[in-house]
C-alpha positions as CSV (number, residue, x, y, z in Angstrom):
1,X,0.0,0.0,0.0
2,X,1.4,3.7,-1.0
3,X,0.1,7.0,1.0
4,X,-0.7,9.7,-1.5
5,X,2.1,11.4,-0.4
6,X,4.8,8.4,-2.2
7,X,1.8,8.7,-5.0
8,X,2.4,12.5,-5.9
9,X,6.3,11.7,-5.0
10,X,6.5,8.5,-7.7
11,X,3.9,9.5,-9.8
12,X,5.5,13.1,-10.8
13,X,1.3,14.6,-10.3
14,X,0.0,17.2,-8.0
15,X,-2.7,16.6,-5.6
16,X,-5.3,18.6,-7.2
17,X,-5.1,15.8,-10.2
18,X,-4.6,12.6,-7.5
19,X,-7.9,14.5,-6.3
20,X,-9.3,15.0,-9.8
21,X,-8.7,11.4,-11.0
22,X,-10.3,10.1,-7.8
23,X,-13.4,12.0,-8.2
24,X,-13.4,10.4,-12.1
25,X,-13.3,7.1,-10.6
26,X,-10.2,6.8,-12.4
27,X,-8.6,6.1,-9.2
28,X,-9.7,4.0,-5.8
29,X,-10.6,6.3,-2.7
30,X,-8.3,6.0,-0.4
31,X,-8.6,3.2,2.6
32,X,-8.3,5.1,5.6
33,X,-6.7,4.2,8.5
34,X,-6.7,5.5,12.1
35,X,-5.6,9.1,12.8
36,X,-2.1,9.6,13.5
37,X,-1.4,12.8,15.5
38,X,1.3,15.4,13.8
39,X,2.3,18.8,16.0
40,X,-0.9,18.4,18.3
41,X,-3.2,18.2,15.0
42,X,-4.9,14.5,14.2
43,X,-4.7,13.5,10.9
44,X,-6.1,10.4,9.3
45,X,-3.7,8.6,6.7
46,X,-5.3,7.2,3.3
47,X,-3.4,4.1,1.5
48,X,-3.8,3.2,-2.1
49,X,-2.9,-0.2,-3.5
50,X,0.1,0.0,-5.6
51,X,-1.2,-0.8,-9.1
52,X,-2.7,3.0,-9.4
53,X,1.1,3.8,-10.9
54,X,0.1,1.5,-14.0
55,X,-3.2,3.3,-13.8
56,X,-1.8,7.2,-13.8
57,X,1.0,5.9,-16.3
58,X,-2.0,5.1,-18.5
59,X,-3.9,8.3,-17.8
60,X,-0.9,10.1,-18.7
61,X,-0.3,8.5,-21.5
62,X,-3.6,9.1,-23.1
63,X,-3.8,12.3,-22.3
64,X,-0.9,12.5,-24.3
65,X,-2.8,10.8,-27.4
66,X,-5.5,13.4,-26.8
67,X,-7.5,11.7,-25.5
68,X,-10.6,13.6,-23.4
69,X,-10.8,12.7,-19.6
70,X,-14.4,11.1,-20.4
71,X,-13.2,8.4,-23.0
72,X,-10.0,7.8,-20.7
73,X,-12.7,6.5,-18.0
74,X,-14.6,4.6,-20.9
75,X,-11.2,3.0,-21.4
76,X,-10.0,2.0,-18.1
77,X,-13.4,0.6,-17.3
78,X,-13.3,-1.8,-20.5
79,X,-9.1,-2.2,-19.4
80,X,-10.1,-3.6,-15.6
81,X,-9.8,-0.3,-14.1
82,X,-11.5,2.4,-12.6
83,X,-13.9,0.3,-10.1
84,X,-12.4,-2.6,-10.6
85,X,-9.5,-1.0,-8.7
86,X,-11.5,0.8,-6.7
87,X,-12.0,-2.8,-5.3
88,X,-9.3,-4.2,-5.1
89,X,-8.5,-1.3,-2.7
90,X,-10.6,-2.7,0.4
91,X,-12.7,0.1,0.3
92,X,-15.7,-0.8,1.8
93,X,-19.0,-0.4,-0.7
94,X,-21.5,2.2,0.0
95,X,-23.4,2.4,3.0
96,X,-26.5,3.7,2.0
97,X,-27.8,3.3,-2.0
98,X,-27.4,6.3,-4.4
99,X,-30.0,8.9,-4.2
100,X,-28.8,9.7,-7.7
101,X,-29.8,7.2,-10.5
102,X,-28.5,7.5,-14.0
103,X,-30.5,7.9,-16.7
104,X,-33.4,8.4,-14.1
105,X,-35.0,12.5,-13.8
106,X,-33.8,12.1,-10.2
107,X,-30.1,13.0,-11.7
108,X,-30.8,16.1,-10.9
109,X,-29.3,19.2,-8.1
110,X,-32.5,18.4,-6.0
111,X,-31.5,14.8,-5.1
112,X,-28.6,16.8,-3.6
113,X,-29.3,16.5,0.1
114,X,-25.6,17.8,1.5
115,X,-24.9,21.5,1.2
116,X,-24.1,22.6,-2.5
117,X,-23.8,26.0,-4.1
118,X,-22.5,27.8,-7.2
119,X,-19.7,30.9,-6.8
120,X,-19.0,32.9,-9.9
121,X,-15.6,34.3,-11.0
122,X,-15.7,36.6,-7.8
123,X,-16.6,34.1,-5.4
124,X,-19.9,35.3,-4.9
125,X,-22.7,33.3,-4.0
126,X,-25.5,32.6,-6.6
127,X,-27.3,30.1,-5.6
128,X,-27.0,27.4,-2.3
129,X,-29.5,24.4,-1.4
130,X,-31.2,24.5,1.7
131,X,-28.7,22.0,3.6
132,X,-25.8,25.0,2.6
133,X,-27.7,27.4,4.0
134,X,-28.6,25.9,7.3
135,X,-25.3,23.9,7.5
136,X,-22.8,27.1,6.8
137,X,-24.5,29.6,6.3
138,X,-26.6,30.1,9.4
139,X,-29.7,29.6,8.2
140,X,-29.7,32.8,6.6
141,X,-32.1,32.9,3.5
142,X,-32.0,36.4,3.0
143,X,-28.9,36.5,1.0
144,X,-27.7,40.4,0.6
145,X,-29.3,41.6,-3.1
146,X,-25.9,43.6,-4.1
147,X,-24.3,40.7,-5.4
148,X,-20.4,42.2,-3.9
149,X,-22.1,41.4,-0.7
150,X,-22.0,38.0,-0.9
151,X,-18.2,36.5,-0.9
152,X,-18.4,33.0,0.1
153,X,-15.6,33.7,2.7
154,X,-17.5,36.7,4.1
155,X,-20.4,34.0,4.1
156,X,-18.9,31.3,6.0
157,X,-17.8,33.6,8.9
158,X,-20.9,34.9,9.1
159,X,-22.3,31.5,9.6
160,X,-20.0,30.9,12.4
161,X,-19.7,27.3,11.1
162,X,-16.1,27.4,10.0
163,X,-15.2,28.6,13.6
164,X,-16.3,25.4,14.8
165,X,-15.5,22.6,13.4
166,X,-12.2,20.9,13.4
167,X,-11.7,20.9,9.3
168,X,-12.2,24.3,9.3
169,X,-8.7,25.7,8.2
170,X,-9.0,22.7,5.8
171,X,-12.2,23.6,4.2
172,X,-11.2,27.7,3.7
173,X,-7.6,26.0,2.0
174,X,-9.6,24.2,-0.6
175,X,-12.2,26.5,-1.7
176,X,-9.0,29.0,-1.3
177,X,-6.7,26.7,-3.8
178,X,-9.6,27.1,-6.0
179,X,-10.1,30.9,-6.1
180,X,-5.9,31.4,-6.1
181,X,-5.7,31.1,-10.1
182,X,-8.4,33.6,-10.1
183,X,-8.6,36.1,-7.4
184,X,-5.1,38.0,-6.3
185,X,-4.0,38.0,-2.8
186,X,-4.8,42.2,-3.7
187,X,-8.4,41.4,-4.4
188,X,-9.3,39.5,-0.8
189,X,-9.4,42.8,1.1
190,X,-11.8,44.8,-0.5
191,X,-13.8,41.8,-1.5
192,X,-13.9,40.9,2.5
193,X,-13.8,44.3,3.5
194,X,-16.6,43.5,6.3
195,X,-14.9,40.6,8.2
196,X,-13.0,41.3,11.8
197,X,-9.3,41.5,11.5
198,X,-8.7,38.3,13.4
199,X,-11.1,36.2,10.1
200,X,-9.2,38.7,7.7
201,X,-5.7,37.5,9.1
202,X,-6.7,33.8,9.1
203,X,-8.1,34.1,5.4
204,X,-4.6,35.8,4.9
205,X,-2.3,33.5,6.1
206,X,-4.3,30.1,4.4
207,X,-4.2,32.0,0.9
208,X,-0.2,32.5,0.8
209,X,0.4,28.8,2.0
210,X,-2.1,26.8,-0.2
211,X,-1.4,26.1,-3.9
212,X,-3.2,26.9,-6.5
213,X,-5.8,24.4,-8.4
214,X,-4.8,24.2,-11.8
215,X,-5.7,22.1,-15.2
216,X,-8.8,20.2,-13.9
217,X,-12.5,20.2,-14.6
218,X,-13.5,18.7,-10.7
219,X,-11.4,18.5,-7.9
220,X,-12.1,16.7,-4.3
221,X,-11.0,16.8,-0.7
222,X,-12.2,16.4,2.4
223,X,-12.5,17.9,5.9
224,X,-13.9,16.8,9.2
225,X,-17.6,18.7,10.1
226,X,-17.1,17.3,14.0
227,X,-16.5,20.2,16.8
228,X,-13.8,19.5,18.8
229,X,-13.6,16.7,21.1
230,X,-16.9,15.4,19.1
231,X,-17.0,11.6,17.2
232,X,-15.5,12.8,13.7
233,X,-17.6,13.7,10.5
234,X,-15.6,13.4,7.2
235,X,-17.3,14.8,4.4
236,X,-15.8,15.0,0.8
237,X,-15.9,18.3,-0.9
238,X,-15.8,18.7,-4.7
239,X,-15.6,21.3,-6.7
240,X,-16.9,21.4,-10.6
241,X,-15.7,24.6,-13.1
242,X,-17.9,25.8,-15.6
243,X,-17.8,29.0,-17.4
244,X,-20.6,30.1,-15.9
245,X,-19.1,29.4,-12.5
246,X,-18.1,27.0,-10.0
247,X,-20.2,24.5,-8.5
248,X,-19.2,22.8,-5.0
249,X,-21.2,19.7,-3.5
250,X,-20.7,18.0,-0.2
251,X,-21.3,14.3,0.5
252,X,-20.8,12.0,3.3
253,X,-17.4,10.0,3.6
254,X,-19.4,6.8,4.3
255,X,-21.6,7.1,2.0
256,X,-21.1,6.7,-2.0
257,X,-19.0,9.6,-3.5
258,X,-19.7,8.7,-6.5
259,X,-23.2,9.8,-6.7
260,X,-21.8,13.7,-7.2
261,X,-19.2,12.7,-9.3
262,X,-22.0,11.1,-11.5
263,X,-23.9,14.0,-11.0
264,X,-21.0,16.4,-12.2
265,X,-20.1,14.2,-15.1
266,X,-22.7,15.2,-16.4
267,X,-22.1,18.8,-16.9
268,X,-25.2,19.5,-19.6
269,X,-27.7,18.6,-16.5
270,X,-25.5,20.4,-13.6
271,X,-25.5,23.6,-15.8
272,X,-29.1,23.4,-16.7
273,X,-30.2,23.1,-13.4
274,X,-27.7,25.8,-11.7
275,X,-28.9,28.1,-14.6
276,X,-32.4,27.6,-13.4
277,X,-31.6,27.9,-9.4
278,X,-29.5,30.6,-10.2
279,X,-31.0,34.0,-7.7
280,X,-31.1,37.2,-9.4
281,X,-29.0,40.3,-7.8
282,X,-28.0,43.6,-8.3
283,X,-24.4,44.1,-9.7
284,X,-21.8,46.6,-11.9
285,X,-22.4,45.3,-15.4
286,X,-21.4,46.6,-19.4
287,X,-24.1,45.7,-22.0
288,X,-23.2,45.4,-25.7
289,X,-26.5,45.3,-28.5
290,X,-25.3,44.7,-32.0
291,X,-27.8,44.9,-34.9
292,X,-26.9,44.0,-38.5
293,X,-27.6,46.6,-40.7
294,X,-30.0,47.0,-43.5
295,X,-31.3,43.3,-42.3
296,X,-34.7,44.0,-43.5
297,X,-33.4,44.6,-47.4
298,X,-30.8,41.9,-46.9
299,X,-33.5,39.5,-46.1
300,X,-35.8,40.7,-48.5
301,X,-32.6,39.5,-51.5
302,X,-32.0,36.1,-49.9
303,X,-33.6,32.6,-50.3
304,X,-35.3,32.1,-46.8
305,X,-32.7,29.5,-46.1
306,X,-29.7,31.5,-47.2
307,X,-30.6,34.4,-44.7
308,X,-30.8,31.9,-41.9
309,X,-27.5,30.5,-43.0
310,X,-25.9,33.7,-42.7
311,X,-27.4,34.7,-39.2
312,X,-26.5,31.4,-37.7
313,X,-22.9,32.0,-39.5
314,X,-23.0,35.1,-37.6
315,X,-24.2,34.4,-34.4
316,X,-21.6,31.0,-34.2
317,X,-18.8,33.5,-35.3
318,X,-19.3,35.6,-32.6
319,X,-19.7,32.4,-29.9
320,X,-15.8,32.5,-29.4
321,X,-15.6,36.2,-28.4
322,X,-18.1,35.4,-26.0
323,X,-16.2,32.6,-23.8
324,X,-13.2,35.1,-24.5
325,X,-14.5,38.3,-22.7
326,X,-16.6,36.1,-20.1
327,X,-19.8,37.6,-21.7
328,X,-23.4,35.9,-21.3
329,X,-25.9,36.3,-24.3
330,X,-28.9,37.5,-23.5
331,X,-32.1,37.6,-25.6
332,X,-32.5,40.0,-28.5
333,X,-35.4,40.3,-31.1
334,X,-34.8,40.2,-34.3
335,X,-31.6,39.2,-35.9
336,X,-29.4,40.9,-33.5
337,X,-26.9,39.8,-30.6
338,X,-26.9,41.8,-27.0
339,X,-24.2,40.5,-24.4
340,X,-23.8,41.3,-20.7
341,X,-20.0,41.6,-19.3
342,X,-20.1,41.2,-15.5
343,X,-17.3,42.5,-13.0
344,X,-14.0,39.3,-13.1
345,X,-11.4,39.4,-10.1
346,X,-8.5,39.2,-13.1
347,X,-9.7,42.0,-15.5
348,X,-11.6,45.1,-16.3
349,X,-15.1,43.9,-17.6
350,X,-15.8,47.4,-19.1
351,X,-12.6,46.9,-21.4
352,X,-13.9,43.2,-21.6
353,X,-16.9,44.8,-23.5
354,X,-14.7,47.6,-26.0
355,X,-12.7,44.9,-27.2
356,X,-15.1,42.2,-28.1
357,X,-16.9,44.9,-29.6
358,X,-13.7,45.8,-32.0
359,X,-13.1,41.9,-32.6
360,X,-17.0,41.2,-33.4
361,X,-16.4,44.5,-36.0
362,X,-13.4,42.3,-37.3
363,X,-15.1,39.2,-37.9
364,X,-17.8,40.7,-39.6
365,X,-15.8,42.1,-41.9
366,X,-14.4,38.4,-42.8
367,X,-17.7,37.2,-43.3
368,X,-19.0,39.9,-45.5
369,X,-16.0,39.4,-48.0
370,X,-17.0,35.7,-47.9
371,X,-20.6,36.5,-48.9
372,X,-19.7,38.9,-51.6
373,X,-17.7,36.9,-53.0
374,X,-20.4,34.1,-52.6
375,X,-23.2,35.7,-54.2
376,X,-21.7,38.7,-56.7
377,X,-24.0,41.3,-54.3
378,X,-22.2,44.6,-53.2
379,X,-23.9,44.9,-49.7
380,X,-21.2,44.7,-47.0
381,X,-22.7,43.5,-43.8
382,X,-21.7,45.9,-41.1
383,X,-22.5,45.4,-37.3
384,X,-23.6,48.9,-35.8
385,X,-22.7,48.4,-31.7
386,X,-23.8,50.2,-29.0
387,X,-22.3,49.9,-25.6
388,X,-23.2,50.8,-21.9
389,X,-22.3,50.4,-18.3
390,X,-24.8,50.5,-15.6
391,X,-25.8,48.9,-12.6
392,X,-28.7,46.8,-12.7
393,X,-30.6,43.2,-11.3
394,X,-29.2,40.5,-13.6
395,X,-31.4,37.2,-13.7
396,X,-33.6,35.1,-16.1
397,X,-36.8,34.5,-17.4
398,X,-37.4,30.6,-17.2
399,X,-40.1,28.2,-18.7
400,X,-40.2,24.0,-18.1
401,X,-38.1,23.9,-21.7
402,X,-36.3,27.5,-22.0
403,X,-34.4,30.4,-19.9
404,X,-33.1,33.4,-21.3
405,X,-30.7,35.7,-19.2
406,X,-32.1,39.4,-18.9
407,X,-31.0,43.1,-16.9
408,X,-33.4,44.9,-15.7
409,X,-33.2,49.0,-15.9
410,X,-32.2,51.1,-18.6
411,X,-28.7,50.2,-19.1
412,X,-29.9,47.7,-22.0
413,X,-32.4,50.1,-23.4
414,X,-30.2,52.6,-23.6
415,X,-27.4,49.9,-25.2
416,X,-30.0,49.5,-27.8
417,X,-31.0,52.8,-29.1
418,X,-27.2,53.8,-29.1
419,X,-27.0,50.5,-31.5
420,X,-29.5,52.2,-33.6
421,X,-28.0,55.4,-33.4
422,X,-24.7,53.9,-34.8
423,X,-24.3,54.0,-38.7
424,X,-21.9,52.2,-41.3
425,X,-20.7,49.5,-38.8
426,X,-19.8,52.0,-36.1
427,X,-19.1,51.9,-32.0
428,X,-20.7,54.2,-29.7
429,X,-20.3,54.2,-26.1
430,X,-21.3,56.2,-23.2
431,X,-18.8,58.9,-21.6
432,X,-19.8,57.2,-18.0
433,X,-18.6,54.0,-19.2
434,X,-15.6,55.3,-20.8
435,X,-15.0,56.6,-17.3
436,X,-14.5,53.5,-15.9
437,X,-11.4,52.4,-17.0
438,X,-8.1,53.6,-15.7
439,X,-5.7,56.2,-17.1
440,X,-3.9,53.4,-18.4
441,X,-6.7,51.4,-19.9
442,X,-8.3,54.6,-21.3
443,X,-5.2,55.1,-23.5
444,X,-5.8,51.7,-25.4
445,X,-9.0,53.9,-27.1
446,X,-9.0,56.2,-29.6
447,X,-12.3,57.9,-29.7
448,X,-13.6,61.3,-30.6
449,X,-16.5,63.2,-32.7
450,X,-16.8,63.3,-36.3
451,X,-17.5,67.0,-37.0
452,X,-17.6,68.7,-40.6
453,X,-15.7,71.9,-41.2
454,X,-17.6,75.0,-43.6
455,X,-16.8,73.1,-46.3
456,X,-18.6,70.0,-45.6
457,X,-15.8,67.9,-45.2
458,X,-15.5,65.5,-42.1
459,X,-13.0,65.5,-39.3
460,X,-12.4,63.6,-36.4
461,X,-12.0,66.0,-33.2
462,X,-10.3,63.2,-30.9
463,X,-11.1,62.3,-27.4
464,X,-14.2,64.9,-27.0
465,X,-17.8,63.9,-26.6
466,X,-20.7,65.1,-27.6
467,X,-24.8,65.4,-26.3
468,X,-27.0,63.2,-28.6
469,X,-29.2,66.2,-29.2
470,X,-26.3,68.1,-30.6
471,X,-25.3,65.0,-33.6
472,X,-29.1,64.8,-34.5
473,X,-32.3,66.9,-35.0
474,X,-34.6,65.7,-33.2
475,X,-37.4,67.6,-34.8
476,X,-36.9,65.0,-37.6
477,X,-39.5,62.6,-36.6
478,X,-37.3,59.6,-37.7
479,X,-35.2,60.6,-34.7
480,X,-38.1,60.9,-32.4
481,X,-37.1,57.7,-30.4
482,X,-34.0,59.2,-29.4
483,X,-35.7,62.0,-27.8
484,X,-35.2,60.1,-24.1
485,X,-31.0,60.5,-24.6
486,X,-31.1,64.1,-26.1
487,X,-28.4,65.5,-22.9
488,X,-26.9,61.7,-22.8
489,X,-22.9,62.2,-23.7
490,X,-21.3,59.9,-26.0
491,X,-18.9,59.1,-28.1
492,X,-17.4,57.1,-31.2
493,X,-14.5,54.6,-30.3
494,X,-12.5,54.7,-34.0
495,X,-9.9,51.9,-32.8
496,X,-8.5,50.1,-30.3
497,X,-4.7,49.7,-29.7
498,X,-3.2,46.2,-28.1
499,X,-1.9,46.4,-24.7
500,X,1.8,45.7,-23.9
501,X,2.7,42.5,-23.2
């Protein structure tokens, strides 16, 4: 039998994968034996039968084929591994049977009776179970709605719980070795800003001695629920990433682990189901509406199919820029695209929204060329973009098939009549959202107001702005819907320079 520490040691792998292949099933849990006591602190040791080297040799050598994680498990299986080693551990089988059951509707969150709940980039809560909120977070249902008010670490000290259990320390480390690739050391302060100094220092200290989580889709480890000088309660801990956050469920030592793991294989149903749960809230967020222009006469020239062919070209052009910027779509009627860029812990999500803006322009431009040359026509398919920053409750509309993700306010409505404002494939922005980035970031933009000169002929006066009642007459009743932003400053981003390496 081999600890996990002559695993990591032999194997050459960090313990978030020894984790992250257990929670697969790739791997045997552990057999546990009794606690050993190291510097006053009891620890319980977990063996491994010696055959999982062949097994990670074999992992790693698909991996290297590249092979996905999914079809290396399919493998394994078929090979004699997997469960079959899981067996040949010792491991005792599961006390209690599955509340989960595959191909069953009970695969669902709701068979979930152990705390669970979903963090976003910030490591603010979205959404927890009941057992979450009664087990850690003191019961309290009446989650703050300014979504900045709800770190999970400024969470779990206000629940007291993680004061008084012994696997305290060990729980903050793990959820803290999975926010370390994402949120500085710089951010935990003003993120926390409401916790006692003694909670702050603690949080402190854990961050700069645990390592970061990095390269795996769901990780595991476990801590012990018991108070002190109470009969121990191990629980394992797993966390699942998705881009729409990160999903942690609880479950029983002594009872079947894999149940979740099942659960978060399947990521289509964990998504779906978070998606729904998900609790609106109030937060900083940039809104970008896009319309194709002339859409109406470039319908009108296309074969019904052909103008669906080139909307779904365009909308699965512009998928990648979405997952790049950490935008969500939302719903738009008609032909065009609106996306929401919330607040990240590792950039500015107001620059986030400028420069998937200036590479949706790009990429529009590619496929216009293609369709000319396509079909002979001389229309050039332009994007005309309007973007906005605001403050407003984010959350979806949901049916038993369907949910769309929606703001509420005028930050989108506004978004949208600065998209029909724009002409020709152009960017227009708000001055109040250009205000948000810094002196350095601001530089990146070169922006200004197109003016004409007694001649008639157009100049660009840089970096100025101008009232929307002063670039149109709003007498003209074609312009009457802009009425509502006559004083509204704006301006027109011409280009965008690369930041420095």
């Amino acid at each position: 039998m081999l600890t996990s520490k002559q695993i990591l040691e032999q194997s050459g792998i960090s313990r978030a994968t020894l984790n992250n292949y257990i929670a697969l099933g790739l791997l045997p849990k552990p057999l546990v034996k009794k606690p050993t006591t190291i510097h006053g602190r009891t620890r319980r040791l977990g063996f491994f039968p010696t055959d999982v080297l062949k097994t990670i040799e074999r992992v790693q050598a698909l991996k290297r084929e590249g092979f996905p994680m999914a079809e290396i498990a399919s493998r394994l299986a078929s090979e004699g591994n997997g469960e079959t080693a899981k067996r040949k551990s010792g491991a005792s089988p599961p006390a209690s049977p599955s509340p989960l059951k595959s191909g069953s509707l009970r695969l669902t969150l709701d068979a979930i009776d152990q705390p669970a709940y979903l963090v976003n980039s910030n490591f603010e809560l979205e959404w927890a179970n009941e057992s979450a909120i009664e087990s850690l977070f003191d019961g309290n249902h009446e989650f703050p709605g300014d979504i900045s008010e709800r770190n999970l670490f400024t969470m779990f000290f206000r629940g007291n719980q993680i004061r008084t259990v012994q696997g305290g320390d060990d729980i903050l480390r793990f959820h803290l070795s999975v926010a370390k690739k994402r949120v500085p050391k710089s951010s935990l302060v003003p993120m926390n800003k409401h916790l006692e100094n003694g909670d702050l220092h603690r949080l402190m200290c854990l961050y700069e001695e645990t390592e970061a989580v990095e390269g795996a889709s769901l990780v595991r480890t476990e801590a012990n629920f018991a108070p002190p000088g109470s009969e121990e309660r191990w629980h394992d801990i797993y966390a699942s990433f998705f881009r729409e956050g990160i999903f942690f469920a609880y479950s029983r030592t002594d009872e079947s682990g894999n149940t979740i793991a099942e659960l978060l294989a399947r990521r289509d149903i964990v998504i779906r189901d978070l998606l729904r749960k998900r609790l609106p809230y109030l937060t900083l967020l940039s809104v970008l509406v896009a319309d194709l222009q002339n859409s109406v006469k470039i319908s009108a020239e296309l074969p019904p199919e052909e103008y669906f062919q080139l909307i779904n070209e365009i909308w699965g052009a512009m998928g990648p820029k979405l997952r790049k910027f950490y935008a969500t779509h939302g719903k738009h009627v008609g032909d065009g695209m609106v996306y929401y860029f919330l607040p990240q812990p590792d950039c500015n999500y107001v620059l986030n929204a400028i420069r998937c803006a200036f590479e949706m322009k790009a990429k529009i431009e590619e496929i216009s060329r293609s369709w000319r040359k396509r079909k002979g026509w001389l229309n050039d398919l332009k994007l005309n973009i309007g973007l906005v920053e605001g403050q407003e409750w984010f959350g979806s509309y949901q049916t038993p098939n369907h949910f769309e993700f929606t703001a509420l306010g005028d930050t989108i409505n506004i978004a949208g009549r600065l998209s029909d404002f724009a002409q020709s494939g152009s960017i227009w922005i708000t001055k109040a959202m250009l205000g948000k980035l810094n002196p350095d970031e601001r530089r990146l933009v070169n922006y200004g107001i197109r003016r004409q000169n007694e001649n008639g002929n157009e100049f660009l006066v840089p970096t100025t702005y101008s009232r929307v009642s002063n670039l149109l007459d709003l007498d003209n009743p074609k312009n009457e819907k802009f009425r509502d932003l006559a004083a509204l400053p704006i301006t027109e981003i011409i280009d965008l320079e690369n930041p420095r390496a």
